[in-house]
N, C-alpha and C positions, 0 to 999 in steps of 0.2 A: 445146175450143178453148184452144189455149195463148196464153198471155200474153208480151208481147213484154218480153225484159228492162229495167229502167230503169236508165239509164248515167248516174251523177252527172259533173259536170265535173270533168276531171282538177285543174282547180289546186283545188277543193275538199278532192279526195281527198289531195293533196297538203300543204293547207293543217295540214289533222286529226294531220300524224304526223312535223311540223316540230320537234326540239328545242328545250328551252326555253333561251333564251341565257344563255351562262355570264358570269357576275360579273367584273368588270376589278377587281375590291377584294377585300379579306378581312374578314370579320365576326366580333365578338368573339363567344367562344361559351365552353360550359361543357363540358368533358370528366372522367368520372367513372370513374375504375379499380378503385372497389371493392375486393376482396381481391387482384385482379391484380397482378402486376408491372409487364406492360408493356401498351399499349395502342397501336394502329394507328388516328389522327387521317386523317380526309382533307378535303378543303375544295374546289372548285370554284374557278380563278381561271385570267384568260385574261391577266395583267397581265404584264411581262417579269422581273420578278426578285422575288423573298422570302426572308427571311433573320432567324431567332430572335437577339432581339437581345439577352434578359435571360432567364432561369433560374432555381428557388431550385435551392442545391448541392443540393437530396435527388434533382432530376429530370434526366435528359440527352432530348435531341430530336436523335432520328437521321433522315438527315438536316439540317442544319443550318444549310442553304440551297435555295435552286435555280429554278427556273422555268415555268412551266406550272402546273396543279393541284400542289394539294402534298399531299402522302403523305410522313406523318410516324410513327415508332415512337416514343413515348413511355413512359419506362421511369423506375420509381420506386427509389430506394433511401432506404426508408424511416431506415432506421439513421442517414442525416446530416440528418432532421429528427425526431428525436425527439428530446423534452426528457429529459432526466437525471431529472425527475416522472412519467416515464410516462403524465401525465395526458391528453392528446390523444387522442378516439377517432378522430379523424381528421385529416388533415393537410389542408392548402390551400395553394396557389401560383399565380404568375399566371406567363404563360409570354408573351411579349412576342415579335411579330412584325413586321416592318417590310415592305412590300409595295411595288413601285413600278411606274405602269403605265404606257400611253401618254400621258393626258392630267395623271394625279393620282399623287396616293401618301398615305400613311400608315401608320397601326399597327395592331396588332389585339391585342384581351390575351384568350388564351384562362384560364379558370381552371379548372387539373387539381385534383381531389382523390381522396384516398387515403383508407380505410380501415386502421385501423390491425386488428394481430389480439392477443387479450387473453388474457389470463394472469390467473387468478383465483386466491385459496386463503386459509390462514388459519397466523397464528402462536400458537402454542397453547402459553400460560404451566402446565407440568406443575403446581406447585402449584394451577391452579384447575381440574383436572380432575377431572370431577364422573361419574356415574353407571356403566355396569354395566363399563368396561373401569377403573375404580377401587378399589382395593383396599387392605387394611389389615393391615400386616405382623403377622405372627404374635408371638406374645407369646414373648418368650423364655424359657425354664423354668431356665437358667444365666444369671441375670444377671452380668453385667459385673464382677469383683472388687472394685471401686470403690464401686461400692452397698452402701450400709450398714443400709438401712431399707427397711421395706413402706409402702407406701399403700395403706389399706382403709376399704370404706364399705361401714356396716351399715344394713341395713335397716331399723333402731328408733334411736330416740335411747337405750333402754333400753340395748342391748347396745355403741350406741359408750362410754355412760356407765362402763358395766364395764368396756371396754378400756380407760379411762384412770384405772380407782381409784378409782370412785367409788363409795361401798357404797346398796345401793338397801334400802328400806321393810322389802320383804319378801322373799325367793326367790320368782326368777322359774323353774320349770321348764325354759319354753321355751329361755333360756339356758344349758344343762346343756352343749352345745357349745362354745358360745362360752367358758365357763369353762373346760374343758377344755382349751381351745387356749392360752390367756391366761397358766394354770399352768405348761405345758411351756416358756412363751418366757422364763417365772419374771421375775425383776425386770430393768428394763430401764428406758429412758425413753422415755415415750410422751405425742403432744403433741396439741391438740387443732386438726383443720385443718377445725373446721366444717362443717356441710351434714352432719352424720354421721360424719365422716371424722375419722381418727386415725391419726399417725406412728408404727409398731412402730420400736423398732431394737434390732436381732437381728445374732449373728451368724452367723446359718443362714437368709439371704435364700431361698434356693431351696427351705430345708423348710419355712420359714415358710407360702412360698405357695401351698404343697400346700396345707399344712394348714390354713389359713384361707379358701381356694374349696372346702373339702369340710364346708365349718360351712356350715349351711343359712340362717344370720343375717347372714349375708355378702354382699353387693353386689357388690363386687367386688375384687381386692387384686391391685395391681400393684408393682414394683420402686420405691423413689424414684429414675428415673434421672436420672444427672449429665447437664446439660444447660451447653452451654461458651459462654461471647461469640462471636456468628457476626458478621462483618462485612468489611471489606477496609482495606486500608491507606491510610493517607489519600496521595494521588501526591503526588510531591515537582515543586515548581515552581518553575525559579530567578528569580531575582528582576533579574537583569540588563538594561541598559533595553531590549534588542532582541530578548531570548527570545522574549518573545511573537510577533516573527515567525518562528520556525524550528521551524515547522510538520513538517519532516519528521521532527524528535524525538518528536514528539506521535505523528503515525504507526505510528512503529515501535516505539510503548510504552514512551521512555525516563523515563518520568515511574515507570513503576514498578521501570523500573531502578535509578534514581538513587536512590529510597524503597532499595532491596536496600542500595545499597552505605551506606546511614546504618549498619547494623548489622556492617558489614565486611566481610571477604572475600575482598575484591580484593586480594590481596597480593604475587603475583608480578609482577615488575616485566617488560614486555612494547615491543618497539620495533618499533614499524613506521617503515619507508622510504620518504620521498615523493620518487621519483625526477620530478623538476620543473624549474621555472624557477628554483630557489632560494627562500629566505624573508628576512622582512625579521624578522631578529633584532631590530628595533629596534621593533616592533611591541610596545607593553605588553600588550597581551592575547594573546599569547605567551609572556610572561616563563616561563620556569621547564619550559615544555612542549616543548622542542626542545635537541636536545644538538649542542653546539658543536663546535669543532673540535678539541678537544683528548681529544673523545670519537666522534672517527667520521667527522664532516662533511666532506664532500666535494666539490669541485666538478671534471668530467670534462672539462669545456669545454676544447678546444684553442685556440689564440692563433699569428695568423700575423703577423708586422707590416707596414704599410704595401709596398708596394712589393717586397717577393716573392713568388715564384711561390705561388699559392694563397693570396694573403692573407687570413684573416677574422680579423674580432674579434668575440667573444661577448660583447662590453658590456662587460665589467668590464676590458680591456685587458691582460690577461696570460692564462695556459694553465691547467691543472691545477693548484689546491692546497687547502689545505682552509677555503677560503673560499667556501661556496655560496651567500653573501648573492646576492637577486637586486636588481643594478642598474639605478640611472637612468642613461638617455642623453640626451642633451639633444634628442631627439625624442621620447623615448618619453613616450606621454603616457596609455598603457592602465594595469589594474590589476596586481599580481602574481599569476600564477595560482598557484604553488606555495604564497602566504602562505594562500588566500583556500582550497587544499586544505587545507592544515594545519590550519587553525583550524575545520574541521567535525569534526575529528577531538578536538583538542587544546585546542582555546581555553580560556583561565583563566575561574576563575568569581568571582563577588563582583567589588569594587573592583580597580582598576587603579591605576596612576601615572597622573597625567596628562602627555600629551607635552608635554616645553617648548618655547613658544612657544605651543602651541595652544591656547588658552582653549574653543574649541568642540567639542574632543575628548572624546567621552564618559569616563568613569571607570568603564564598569563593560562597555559594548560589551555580545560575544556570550558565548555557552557552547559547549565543544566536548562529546562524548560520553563520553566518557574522567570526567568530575568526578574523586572521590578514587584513580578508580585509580590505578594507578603506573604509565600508559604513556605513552610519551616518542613525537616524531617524530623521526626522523633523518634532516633536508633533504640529500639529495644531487642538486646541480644536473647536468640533462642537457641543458635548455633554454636556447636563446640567448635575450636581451634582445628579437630580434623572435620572438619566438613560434618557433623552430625547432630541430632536434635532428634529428639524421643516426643510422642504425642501428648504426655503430660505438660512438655516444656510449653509445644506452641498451644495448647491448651490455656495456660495462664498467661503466655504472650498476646491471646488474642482478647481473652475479658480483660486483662489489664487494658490495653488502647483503648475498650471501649468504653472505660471508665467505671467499669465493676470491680469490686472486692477480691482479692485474691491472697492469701499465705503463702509466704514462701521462707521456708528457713524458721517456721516460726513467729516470722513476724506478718503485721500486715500492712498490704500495700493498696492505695487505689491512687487514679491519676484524676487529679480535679476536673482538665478540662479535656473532655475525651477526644480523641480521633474521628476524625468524621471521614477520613480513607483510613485505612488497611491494609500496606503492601506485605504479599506471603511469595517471595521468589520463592519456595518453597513445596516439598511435598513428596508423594513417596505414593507407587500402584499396589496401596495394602487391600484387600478385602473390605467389601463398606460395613460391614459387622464390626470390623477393629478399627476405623476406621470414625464409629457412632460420636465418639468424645470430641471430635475432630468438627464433627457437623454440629451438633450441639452448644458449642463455644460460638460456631458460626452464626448457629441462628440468635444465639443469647445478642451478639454482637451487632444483630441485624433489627434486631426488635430494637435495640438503645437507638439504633440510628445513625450505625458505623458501615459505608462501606467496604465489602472486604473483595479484596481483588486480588486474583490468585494464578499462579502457573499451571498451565496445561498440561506442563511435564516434558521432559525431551528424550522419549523410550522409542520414537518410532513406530509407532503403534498405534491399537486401538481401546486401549487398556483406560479407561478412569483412572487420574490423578486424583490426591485427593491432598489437602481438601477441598481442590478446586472443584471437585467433582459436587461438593456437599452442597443442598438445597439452602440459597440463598448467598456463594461466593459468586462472585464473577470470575469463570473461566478465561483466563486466555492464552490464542496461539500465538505462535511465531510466523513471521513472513522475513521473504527476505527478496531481494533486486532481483531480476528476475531477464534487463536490459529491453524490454518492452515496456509501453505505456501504463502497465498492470505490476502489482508483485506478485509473488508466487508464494504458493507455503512452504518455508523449510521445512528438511526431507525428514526432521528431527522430532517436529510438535505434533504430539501426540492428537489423536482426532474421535472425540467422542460425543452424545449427545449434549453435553454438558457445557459444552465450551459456546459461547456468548461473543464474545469480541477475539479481533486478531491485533497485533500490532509487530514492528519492526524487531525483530529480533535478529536477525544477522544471519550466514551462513555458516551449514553446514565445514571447518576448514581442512575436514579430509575429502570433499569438494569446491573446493573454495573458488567464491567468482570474484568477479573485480569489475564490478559494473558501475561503483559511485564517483566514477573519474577520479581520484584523490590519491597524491605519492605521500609516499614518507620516504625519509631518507634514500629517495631520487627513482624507487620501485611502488608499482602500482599496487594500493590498499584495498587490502582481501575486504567482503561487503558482511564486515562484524561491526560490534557496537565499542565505539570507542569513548570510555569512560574514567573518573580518579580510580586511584587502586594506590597500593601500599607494596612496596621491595620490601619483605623481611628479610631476605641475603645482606643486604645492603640499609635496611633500618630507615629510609626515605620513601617521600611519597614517587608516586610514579602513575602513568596512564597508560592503559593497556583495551587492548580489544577481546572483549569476549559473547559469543554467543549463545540464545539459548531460552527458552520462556521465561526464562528468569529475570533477561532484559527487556522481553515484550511488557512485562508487567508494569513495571514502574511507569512504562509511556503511559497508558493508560492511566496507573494510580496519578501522573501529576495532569493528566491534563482535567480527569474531575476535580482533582485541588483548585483547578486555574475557573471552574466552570463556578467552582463554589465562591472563587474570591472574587470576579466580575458580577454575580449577581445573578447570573444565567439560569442558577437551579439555585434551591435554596435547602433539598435532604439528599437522601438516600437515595428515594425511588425517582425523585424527578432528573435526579442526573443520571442516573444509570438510562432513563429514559431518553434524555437526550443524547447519550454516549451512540445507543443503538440508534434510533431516530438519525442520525448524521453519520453512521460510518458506510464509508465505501464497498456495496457490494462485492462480493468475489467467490468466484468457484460456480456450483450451482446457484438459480436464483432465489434469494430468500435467503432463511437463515438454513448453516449445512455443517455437520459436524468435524470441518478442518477450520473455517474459517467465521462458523458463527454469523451473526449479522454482519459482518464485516467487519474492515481493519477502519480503526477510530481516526477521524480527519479532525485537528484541533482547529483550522480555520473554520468549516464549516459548525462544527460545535460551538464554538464562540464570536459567531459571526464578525471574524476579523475582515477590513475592507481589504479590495482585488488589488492584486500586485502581478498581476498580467494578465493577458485576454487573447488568448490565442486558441487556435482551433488544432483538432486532432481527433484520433481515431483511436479505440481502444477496444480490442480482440483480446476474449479469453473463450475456454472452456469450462463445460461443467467441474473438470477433474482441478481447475485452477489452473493452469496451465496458461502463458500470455505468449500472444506475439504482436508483430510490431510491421506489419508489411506497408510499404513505401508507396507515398500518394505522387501522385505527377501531379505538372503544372495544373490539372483539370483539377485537383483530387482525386481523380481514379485511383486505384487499387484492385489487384492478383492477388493472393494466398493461397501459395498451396501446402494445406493444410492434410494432418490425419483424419480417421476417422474420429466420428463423434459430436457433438451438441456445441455451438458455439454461438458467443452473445460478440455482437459488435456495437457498440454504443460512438459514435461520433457525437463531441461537442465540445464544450470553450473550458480552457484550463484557465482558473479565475486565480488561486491562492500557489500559483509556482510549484505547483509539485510534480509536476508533468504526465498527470492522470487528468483525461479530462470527462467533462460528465458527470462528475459526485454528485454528492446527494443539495448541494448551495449551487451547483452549475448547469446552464441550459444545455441538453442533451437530449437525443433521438437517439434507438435500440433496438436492433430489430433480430433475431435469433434465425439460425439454420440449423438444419442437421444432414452432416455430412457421411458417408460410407459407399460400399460396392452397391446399395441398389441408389444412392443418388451422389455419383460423383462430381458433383459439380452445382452451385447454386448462386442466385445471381439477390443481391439486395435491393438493389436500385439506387435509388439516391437518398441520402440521407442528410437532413438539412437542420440542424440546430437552431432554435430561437437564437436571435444575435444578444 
């Protein structure tokens, strides 16, 4: 007998498989990406609109508004939250959502966090290396010409007794050797060094030592070797009141340069050309570092007068002559850019005059890089009074320095003895078609055997400057402190094939750091370039900080001055060769279009002696980026670090600039690459030549 079916009621059946209703709000929640990059958030919401309204910079949320459920890709870039300590295993951020529905509204704070991926290993000081991969040089059997004496240690005090003279009781047999040896070295001076031990001095070291390890009463007998004062030079530090902020000298090891030039050297008298806004001659920490007009100086500027066709005036009210003082106008109320290049270059060192009138004007100001050398600037104005300069100007500012013919005004000008640098803080991202006259002056000036060093540009970007961009200038970036054993490239210097060298240019100060330890007036100093400068409000000199490729240049244009006045290099091409040859890698390995062959080390370029010797670790990435993660007693080291490509270099910081490694110091380097499929990488040990 079959059984009739039982039929529940339909709104039952109906009831059982009803969806659950979705949320008109959004709920704060926790979202975790672990070693991923990106992660795919979704939420429930039947409300009309939602939209992210806060971020930290390391995270983006794709999507970034919208309506309905919201399905969001969350995506980390660890690298603009990680500290310069590396010490964070993980990172955390709240991600801010605002929601608005039919009846209510509000916020939701989701909190993403991240995993960082680690980098482990150890820096391994070679003097404490201990067990089976240590070893012990061979004893030499031709000692050194210099060595005058043996050290030997006898087994009995009986037989050191006889080696020094001294008649015993009664014959000893045993010592039939030993006497033996004692007679052949015949009379001599031998002294007594205790614990058994006795100085021979012979003038047959090497037969000595035969024949004193082949006596069987003999311990041991080695060379006395000459052992010489090991140590470093003490860095020379000037004493001027603002040194202490010009942090970029420190950098680039001029503290052990400056030690070189106590002893001399520098002797060739060398001129670079700061084709600029002019200088203010009247600056006392200048005095004596810039040659005047009756030796070169120049000003390109043309002069139209009022009321005809094409009228300008460049400030100073007349054309072309060899007045390149840069003037005040009765608006102008910025600094002198041409003084404030000069004096990175040039500036006097010690005491000054004091400006009259100024009672608050320092007497002692800054230091330029140059100290006793003999290198001169020779200000040739290109730049008007507002900050401008047209391609015909620096056209003739650049053949002029190199010593070629130029008209100006009608007349003609040539410089007898030309510039053998060329600084162009200078430039402008034109088209390299308008651009041609620009390259062309360069290479003229290249061919004479001038060279010419030029700014990168400060667009942020990847745009060619020019004319640094033009075949045959030297491009360069900007770097600035970075509070790791590495700098970083300011966010400002522009980055393109073209660029060659990096150097200290300062920060960014609408992000401004303060990593060079140094106050002013009792607050810690932003990491800019502190240089002379001119107050036109006020019609006195003054010192200011400014950043920018503008300042990177000069580093470099004086330290090939310094290369040419030592002797180091002797043109064009052999210093630029050297420049590259000695700067300190960074960013990608090799040469890379932010940082070029690297940022120029003036100790290692002019082989200034070591003024420390200390050991350290030095962490970057490809993108340039440094950090600084902390060794224990052992040397060990953690880092937890972002994704991506990193060089670790361990080894001895020789010239004080607390990079260590360069291109003059012993170092080991060994590269990882870090992300989601390998989070985590182990170096080993790493051990520097001492």
């Amino acid at each position: 007998m079959t059984r009739p079916l039982l039929l529940l009621p339909v709104a039952l059946l109906l009831g059982a498989c009803r969806p659950a209703e979705r949320p008109a709000t959004l709920a704060d929640r926790t979202l975790n990406l672990g070693t991923a990059l990106t992660l795919t958030a979704e939420a429930p919401f039947t409300g009309t609109f939602w939209q992210v309204t806060d971020a930290p910079p390391w995270l983006t949320v794709s999507p970034a508004s919208g309506s309905g459920p919201v399905r969001v890709q969350v995506r980390a870039n660890r690298a603009l939250g990680t500290p310069t300590a590396a010490d964070q295993p993980q990172l955390s951020g709240e991600v801010k959502l605002t929601w608005q529905g039919e009846k209510q509204s509000g916020t939701a704070t989701w909190i993403v966090t991240a995993d960082q991926y680690v980098l482990t290993g150890r820096v391994a000081n070679p003097a404490a290396v201990r067990g089976a991969d240590a070893g012990v040089a061979p004893l030499q059997e031709t000692p050194p010409a210099e060595v005058r004496s043996v050290i030997v240690k006898y087994r009995s005090a009986a037989a050191q007794a006889l080696a020094l003279g001294q008649k015993a009781t009664a014959p000893d047999p045993a010592l039939a050797s030993t006497r033996a040896v004692l007679d052949r070295l015949g009379p001599a001076a031998r002294h007594d060094l205790g614990g058994r031990r006795a100085e021979l001095v012979t003038d047959d070291v090497s037969g000595t030592l035969v024949a004193l390890r082949r006596d069987p009463n003999v311990e041991y007998a080695v060379p006395n070797a000459v052992l010489r004062a090991q140590g470093t030079a003490a860095p020379l530090e000037p004493t001027d009141q603002y040194a202490g902020l010009q942090w970029a000298y420190r950098l680039l090891g001029y503290r052990a340069v400056w030690r070189d030039m106590e002893s001399g050297g520098y002797a060739r008298p060398v001129t670079v050309a700061v084709v600029d806004s002019g200088v203010r001659y009247d600056h006392p920490d200048l005095a004596g570092a810039l040659l005047g007009p009756d030796e070169g100086a120049l000003d390109v500027l043309d002069f139209v007068p009022a009321g005809q066709k094409g009228a300008y005036d460049n400030g100073d009210g007349d054309g072309p002559d060899r007045d390149p003082t840069d003037p005040g106008t009765p608006a102008r109320q910025g600094g002198s850019h041409g003084t404030h290049v000069s004096g990175i270059i040039a500036a006097r060192w010690g005491e000054i005059p004091r400006f009259p009138g100024c009672e608050a004007c320092s007497t002692s100001g800054v230091v330029g890089a140059a100290y006793r050398a003999p290198v001169k600037v020779l200000p040739i104005r290109a730049i008007d009074a507002a900050g401008n300069t047209e391609v015909t100007d620096v056209v003739n500012a650049v053949r002029y320095a190199a010593g070629l013919p130029v008209t100006l005004g009608g007349q003609p000008y040539r410089l007898s003895r030309p510039a053998e640098v060329i600084n162009l803080s200078l430039g402008g991202d034109i088209p390299a078609s308008v651009a041609e006259p620009l390259c062309e002056a360069v290479a003229e000036a290249t061919a004479a055997g001038s060279l010419v060093i030029a700014a990168a540009g400060n667009r942020y970007g990847t745009t060619p400057y020019y004319p640094a961009a033009c075949e045959g200038a030297v491009a360069v970036g900007a770097v600035t402190l970075s509070g790791a054993s590495a700098p970083r490239l300011a966010s400002y210097s522009n980055r393109y094939p073209a660029v060659q060298l990096a150097a200290p240019g300062g920060v960014d100060l609408t992000g401004a750091t303060y990593h060079n330890g140094g106050q002013l007036n009792g607050k810690p100093y932003a990491d800019v370039i502190l240089s002379t400068d001119w107050d036109y409000s006020k019609g006195q000199p003054t010192y200011m900080g400014q950043a920018g490729t503008s300042q990177a240049t000069p580093q470099v244009s004086a330290l090939a001055a310094l290369l040419l006045s030592k002797g180091v290099t002797r043109g064009r091409d052999d210093t630029l060769a050297r420049l590259v040859a000695t700067a300190t890698d960074l960013g990608a390995k090799g040469r890379d279009d932010a940082f070029g062959y690297g940022m120029v080390n003036a100790a290692a370029a002019l082989g200034a002696p070591a003024v420390s010797d200390t050991l350290g670790l030095r962490l970057w990435d490809t993108r340039g980026l440094a950090y600084q993660p902390a060794l224990d007693a052992l040397g060990r080291f953690t880092a937890y670090l972002p994704d991506g490509t990193f060089r670790a270099l361990a080894g001895r910081d020789r010239d004080g600039n607390g990079i260590p490694g360069e291109a003059h110091e012993p170092g080991v380097e060994r590269d990882a690459e870090l992300g989601p499929q390998q989070p985590r990488a182990d170096l080993g040990e790493l051990t520097p030549a001492p």
